[in-house]
C-alpha positions, 0 to 999 in steps of 0.5 A: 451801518457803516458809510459808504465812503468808509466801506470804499477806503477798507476795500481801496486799502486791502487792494492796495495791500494786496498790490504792494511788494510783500516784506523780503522774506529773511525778515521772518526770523525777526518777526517770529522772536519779537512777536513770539509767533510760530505761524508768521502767515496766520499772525501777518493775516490776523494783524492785517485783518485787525488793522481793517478794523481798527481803520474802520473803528478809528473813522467812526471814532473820528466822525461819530465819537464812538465806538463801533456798534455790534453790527457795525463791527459784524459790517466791516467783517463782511466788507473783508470776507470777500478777500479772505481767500486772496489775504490768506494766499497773500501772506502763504508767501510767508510759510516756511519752506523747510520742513523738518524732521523728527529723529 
């Protein structure tokens, strides 16, 4: 089982997220050419919801000296699913306004 206290910093850290400034939006092109990515909310979305992750396997690294178990990994899942909804509306702030047209 994940501890407490790291299910606490997941949770702290996507609210925190969720509470900071969202990246100006004219930094979109950039992103999409260095990260060759058409979708820029569902890649900010699944690169936020892989850092959760990574913080979590990074603190049972650090503390245990291994990897996340199977049900360890399905934990922290179940830790972000309850702020999947708010992530998603968080990063639709990204989407592109312009919709174009085929001639």
């Amino acid at each position: 089982m994940v501890d407490e206290d790291i299910r606490n910093i997941i949770e702290a850290v996507i609210e925190n997220d969720m509470a900071a400034p969202k990246v100006p939006k004219k930094r979109v092109p950039k992103l999409k050419r260095i990260w060759k990515c058409h979708q820029v909310p569902d890649f900010l979305y699944g690169h936020r919801v892989g850092y959760y992750k990574g913080l979590a396997e990074g603190m049972i690294l650090e503390r245990y000296r291994r990897q996340l178990s199977k049900e360890e990994d399905n934990e922290v899942f179940e830790i972000v699913q309850p702020y999947i909804e708010v992530l998603r509306k968080y990063f639709a702030y990204y989407k592109d306004t312009h919709r174009r047209t085929k001639n």
